[in-house]
Every structure is written in C-alpha cells, then in structure tokens.
N, C-alpha and C positions, 0 to 999 in steps of 0.2 A: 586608433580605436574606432571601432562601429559605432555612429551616434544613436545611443542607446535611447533617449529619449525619442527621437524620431521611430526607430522599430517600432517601441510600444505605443508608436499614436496609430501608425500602420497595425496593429496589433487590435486597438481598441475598435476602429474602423472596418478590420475583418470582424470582429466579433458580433457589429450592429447585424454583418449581412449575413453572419452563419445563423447565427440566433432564428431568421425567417428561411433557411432552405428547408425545402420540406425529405420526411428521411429517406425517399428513393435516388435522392440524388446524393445525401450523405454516405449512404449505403455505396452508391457505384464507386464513389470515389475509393472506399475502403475496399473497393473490390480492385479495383486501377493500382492499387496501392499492394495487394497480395503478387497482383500478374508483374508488377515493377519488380518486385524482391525477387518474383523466380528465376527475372530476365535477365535481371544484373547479378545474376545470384554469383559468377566469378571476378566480377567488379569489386563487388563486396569481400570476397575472400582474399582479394590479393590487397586491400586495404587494410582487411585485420592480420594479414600474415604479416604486413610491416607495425603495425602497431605491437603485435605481440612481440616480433624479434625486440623492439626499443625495450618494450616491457622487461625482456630478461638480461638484456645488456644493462639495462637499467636499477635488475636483482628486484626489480618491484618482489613481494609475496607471493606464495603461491595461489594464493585464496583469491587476490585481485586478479591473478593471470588469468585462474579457472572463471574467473567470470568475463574476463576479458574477451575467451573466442568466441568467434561470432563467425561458424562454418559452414558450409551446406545442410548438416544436419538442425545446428541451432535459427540458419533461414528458415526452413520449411517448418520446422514449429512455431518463428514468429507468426508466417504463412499461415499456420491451422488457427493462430490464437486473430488472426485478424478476419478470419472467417467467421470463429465463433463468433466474432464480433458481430458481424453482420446479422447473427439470427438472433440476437439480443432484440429483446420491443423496444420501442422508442422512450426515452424518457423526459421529452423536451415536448412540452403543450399537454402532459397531460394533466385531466380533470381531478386533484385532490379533494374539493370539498365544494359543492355549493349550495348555498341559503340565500332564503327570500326574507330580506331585511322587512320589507314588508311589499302589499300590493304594486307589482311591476317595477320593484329595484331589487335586485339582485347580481349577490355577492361570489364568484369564483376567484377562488384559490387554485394557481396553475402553476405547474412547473415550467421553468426556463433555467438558459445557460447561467453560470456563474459568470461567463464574460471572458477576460485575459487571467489566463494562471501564467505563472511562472514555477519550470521545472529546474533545478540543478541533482544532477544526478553523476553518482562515481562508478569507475570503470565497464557496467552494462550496458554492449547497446541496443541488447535487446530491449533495455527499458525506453529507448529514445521513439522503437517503433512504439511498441504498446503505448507510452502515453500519449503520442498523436494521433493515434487512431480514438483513444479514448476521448481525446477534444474533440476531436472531428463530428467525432459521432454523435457526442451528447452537445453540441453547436457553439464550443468554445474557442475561443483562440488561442496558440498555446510559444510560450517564446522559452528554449531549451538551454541547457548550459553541461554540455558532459564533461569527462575527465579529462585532463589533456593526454591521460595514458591511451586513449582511443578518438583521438583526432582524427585521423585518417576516415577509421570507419565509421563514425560520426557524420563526418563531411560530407561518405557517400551516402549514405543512408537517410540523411534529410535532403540531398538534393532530390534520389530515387522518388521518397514524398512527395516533396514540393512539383516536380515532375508530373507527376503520376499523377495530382489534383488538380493540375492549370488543364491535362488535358479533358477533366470532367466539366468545369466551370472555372468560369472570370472570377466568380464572386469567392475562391478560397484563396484567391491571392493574398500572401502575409498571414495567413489561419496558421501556419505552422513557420519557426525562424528558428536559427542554432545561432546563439553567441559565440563568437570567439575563445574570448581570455575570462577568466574569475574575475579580472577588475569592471570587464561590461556586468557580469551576475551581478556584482557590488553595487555599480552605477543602477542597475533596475531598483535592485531593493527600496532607491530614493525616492521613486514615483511611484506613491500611493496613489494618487489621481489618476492614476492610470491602468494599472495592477489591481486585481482585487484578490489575488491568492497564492499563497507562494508553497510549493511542495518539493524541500528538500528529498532527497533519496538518498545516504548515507552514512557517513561516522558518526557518531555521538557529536563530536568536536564539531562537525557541519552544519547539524541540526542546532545546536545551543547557538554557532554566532552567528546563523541567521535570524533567529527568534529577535539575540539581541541587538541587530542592524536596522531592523527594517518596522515599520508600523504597520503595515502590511498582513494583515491576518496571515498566520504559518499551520497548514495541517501537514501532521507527521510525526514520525515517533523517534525518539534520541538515545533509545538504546533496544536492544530484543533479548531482553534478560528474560529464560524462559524454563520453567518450572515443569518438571512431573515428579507424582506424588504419587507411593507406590502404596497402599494403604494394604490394613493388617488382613482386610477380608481380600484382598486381590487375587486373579487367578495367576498365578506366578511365570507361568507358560506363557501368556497372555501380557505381562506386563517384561519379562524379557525383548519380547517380541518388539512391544512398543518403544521399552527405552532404547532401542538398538536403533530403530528407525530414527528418532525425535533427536538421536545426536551423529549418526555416522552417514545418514541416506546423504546430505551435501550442509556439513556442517558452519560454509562458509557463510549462510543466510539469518534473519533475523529472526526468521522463525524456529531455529535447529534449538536445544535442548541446552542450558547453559548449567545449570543445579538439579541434581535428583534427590530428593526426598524420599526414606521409605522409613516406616515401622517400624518399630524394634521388634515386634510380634512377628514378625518374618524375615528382618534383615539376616540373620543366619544362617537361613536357606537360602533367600534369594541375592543376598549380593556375594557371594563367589560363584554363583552361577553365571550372576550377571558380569562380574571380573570378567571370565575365560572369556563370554563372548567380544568384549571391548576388546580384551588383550588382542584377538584375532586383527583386529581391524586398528591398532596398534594408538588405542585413546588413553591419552595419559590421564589419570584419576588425581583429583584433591578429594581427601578426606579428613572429616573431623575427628577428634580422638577415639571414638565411637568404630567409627568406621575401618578404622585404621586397626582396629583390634583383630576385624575377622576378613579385610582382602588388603594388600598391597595398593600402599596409596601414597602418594605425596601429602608432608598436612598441611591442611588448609588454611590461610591465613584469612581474618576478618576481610579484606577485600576481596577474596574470593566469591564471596558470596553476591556480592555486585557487580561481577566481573562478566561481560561479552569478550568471547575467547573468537568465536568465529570461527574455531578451528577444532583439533580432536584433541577437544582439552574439557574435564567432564570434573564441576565439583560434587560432592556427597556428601550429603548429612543424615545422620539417624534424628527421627524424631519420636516421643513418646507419645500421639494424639494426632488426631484430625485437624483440633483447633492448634495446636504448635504448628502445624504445616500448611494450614491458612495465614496464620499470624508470619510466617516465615516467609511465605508468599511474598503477601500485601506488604511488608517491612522493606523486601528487596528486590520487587520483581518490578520491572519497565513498565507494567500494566499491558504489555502485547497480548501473549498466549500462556496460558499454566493450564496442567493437564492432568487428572487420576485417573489415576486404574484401583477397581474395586467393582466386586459384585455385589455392595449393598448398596441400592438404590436410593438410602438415606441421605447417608455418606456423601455419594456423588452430588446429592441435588443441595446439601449441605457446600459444600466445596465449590459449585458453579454459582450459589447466590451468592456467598459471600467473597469469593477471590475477585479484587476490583479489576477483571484486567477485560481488553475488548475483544478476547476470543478466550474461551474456557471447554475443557472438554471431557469427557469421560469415556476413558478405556479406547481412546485415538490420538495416534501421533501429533504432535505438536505442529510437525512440518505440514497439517491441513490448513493452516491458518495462512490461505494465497486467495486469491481473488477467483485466478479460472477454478480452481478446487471448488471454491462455493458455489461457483454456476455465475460470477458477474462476468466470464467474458478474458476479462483481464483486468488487469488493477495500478493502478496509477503510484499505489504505495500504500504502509499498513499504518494507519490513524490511529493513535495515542490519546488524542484528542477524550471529548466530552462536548462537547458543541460541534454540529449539522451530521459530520461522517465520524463514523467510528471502525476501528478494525478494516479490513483488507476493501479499498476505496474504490469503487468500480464505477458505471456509468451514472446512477444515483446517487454518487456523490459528487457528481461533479455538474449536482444542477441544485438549485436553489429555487422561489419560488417568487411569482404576484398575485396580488389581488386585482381582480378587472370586476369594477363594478358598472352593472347596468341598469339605469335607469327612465323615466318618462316624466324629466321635466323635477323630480323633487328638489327640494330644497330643507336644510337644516331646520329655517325659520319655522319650517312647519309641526318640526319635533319640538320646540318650543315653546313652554308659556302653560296658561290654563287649560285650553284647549285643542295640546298638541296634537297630532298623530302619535298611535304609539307603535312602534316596532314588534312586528310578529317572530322575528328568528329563527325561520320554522327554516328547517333542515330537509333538503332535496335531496342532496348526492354528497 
C-alpha cells in the first residue's frame, strides 16, 4: 500500500507553493496539459479499450460502461473543456471587500486556494481530467481515487498530467497524485490535519460512507433525485419537448429527470402525448393510480418516488396544485435540480423560491444543471450542500477566503478605556 500519509504531506507542501504561482504559469500548465491529451491521445485509447473489454467480461451496467469510454472523441472535449478553462478569470487573490477599520489600518478580504482536496470518483475519466485542472487552476492540491473499473486509463491519464506539469514548473510537483486501492481513499479520510476537503463523485452509497468516515469537511450531493413539473398553464409543446430531454438526452447522470409531475388540468392531453414519445425511446413509465388511468404505466410504489433509476426508467404523478408539487418536491427530492414548465410567471417564480433545491428552473431541461453549461468552465461536482459551494462547483468553489490586515504600528490598547480611538468602518471596496 502507498503510504498514504506521506502523499498528503507531499500534497499539503505542493499546495503552500501553488497557493503563490501567479495565473500565467497556472494557465500554461493547463495548456501543457491539453497538447499532452492530444499527443497521447492513442495511449489513452488503447488503455480504455482494455478497461472497457474487463468492464463487459465483468457484465459491469451499461450506464457505468457508457460512462466508462474515454475515446478520441470524449479526448478532444476534455481538450475543449480544458481550454475553457484557461479563459476562465482568476479566482485566487482576488479583492472581495476592503474597509478602513480606521485612520491607516485597513482591512482586506481575499480569496485563496482551499488547500488539499480529496477527490474519489466512479467509472469517469473524464472527471479525473476536469478536476485537476480545476485544482490546478484555482492553486489547489488535488490527491485522486477512481474506479478500479478504469484503472488502466486512470493510470495513463494522471501520468499525462503529472508529465505535462513538471515540464512547466518544479513547483507543481505532488499538485496532482492518483491513489491506488479504496483502502488508501479510506486511510486519507484519517488525516484531517492534512485534508481540508473531500469530494466524493458517485452512488448514493459512496457519498453517505464517506460523510460517515471521515471529519473532514464532505461537499457533494448523495442522490440526483430530480423533478419537472408540468403545470396546468404550460405550453404542452414546449413541455413535451423538455421532459424528453430532462430524462432520455443521457439518462445515466445526476442531473437527468427521475419524477414527472403534471396537472390534472392537462394531464389528459398532455401525458399520452407524452407516452408515444417515451415509448419511441423505449422509457419504462411508473405511475400513480391517476396516471395509470389515461397512459400505460407500471404502478408506482411509495419508493418510487425516491428512487435514482439512472437509467430510462421515468416515475409519474398527477397532482391537483402548484403547492402539491412543491410539497412533493421538497418531501422527495435530493435538493439537486427540479424544473417547471408554465407560462404563468407567477407560477414559475412561486415554484423557483420555494423548491429547496441548488438549481431550479423554468421551462428548461433539467439536464442544464453542469458546471460548463453555466459558464464555470468545468465542475468538480454538483453540491447539495448549504455552506461555502452550492450546485454545479466550478472554480469559485474551490477557493475560500483571508483577511490581511494592514496597519501603522496600532494596537488594541488604544480601542480601549475612556479615551479609546474609535473605529470608522468605512467601506472602500
């Protein structure tokens, strides 16, 4: 076994000297790091063509296989996503807030790196690029743990990195490592002193036992239970459209469509409409007894309704109201993504204040809820959370902040007593 505690000292030691590279050099690197992918780009394929043959001898799912290849084609868009990257603005040293506590001491609030994260992440390896790049960038150190169903292209794809970064600079040495075995991911979890953040990428099941493992602050989300809501004023045309998208575009992800909701004011027209088009694309339907009255459906049992399918498996419920299909929501939904379609602008702004979840939308696919979608770039993973990152975690999430104050000789004693100084807190920036 890799002594895991020694990485993460190596680890915490890269993170001092990323924390001070300035971004033209973080930048090249990320660029050293596109030109590596293209070069090795049949290195790389002939590593995941043996990961994937294990994958099917092995009967893995098809949902993990599909996310498992990692081809010329899925290169050259990690390739684009690591370019976006680079036209991304800095988000390390910048100025949040400064005040003059008073006459020549003064207060700034500045962004910096988080430090050492730890990533564990299942069968993508395209997530192995994106989040090292996203360390890299925003001055973190980043220590990895993927499937063992993608060993191989794992193995090549963080040396490519690691490669690709010694030849920009000394100082990224250890900025980026891949674990082995689950039982090194295990052994990190131990070292809070060392670790300051851990982001699972997976099951339900992976997210919950590292929550309960580790002391270790966990951002990430434990299930993509996700909701649209077909409302009585909806343009039906228009909400077809979307649910087709939100559960069939690539249903194996967190953000794909897991419960549809619609009206009773419409569901008669609109869900046998909505049937044909699932049927085409061959998504098995649960439905409530409701439902089950006007399309062919399997019925739905109470854990349906909590249920991450991942796959072309679509539960339905009729409801009679707005607020049943908030309350429906909020009752069973992950807090990821929930979506309506409706053209009353009541309605919708009703539905997006009070559905708790950290992406809401109206009259758009569910499946926008990704990080490049929103302009971060890329995303490290989608936050469930309520404290620092919320929703699809890009390069602003993966910095935290200081205060550097500057002063001329003050001292406490002087705020003190009858005749202290008193503090102006006057607001600059």
């Amino acid at each position: 076994m890799k002594p895991v505690r020694a990485a993460a000292e190596k680890a915490r030691e890269a993170s001092y000297r990323l924390s001070s590279l300035p971004l033209a050099v973080r930048n090249k690197a990320l660029e050293s790091i596109a030109e590596a992918l293209l070069s090795r780009q049949d290195e790389i394929s002939r590593a995941n063509a043996i990961d994937l043959e294990a994958a099917e001898k092995a009967k893995i799912s098809k949902v993990l296989v599909k996310r498992l290849k990692f081809d010329g084609p899925k290169i050259e868009e990690a390739v684009r996503g690591v370019r976006a990257l680079i036209e991304q603005e800095d988000v390390v040293g910048k100025l949040l807030s400064r005040t003059e506590l008073d006459d020549g001491l003064v207060l700034d609030k500045v962004s910096c790196p988080i430090g050492v994260i730890g990533v564990v992440f299942e069968s993508r390896p395209d997530a192995l690029v994106q989040i090292s790049c996203l360390c890299l960038k925003s001055g973190n150190a980043v220590l990895l743990k993927g499937g063992s169903e993608a060993k191989e292209t794992n193995e090549v794809l963080a040396r490519t990195i690691v490669d690709a970064v010694a030849g920009v600079d000394g100082r990224f040495a250890d900025a980026v490592q891949l674990l082995s075995t689950r039982e090194e991911f295990r052994e990190l979890l131990k070292h809070d002193d060392l670790i300051d953040l851990i982001i699972p990428r997976g099951s339900n099941e992976l997210v919950r036992s590292i929550k309960e493992s580790t002391r270790i602050p966990v951002m990430g989300h434990a299930a993509g239970i996700c909701h649209t809501y077909v409302d009585k004023d909806a343009d039906l045309d228009m909400a077809v459209k979307v649910c087709f998208d939100a559960k069939v575009q690539y249903p194996a992800v967190c953000n794909a469509m897991e419960t549809l909701l619609v009206h009773r004011a419409v569901a008669e027209d609109f869900l046998p409409r909505m049937a044909a088009e699932y049927g085409k694309a061959a998504v098995e339907l649960r439905g409530d007894d409701a439902t089950r009255k006007l399309i062919k459906a399997v019925p739905a049992t109470e854990g349906d309704w909590s249920a991450e399918y991942n796959d072309l498996v679509l539960a339905v419920k009729i409801v009679g109201s707005l607020d049943e299909a908030i309350e429906h929501v909020n009752r069973f939904s992950s807090h990821h993504t929930d979506a309506i379609v409706t053209r009353d602008e009541g309605a919708a702004q009703r539905f997006m204040d009070l559905v708790d979840s950290s992406s809401v939308m109206w009259n758009a696919s569910t499946r926008f809820a990704d990080g490049y979608r929103y302009g971060l770039g890329a995303e490290v993973g989608i936050s469930t959370n309520k404290t620092h990152a919320r929703g699809p975690v890009g390069l602003e999430g993966l910095v935290i902040y200081k205060y550097k104050l500057r002063g001329t000789g003050q001292t406490v004693a002087e705020y003190s007593g009858k005749d202290a100084r008193k503090f102006t807190h006057g607001k600059i920036a």
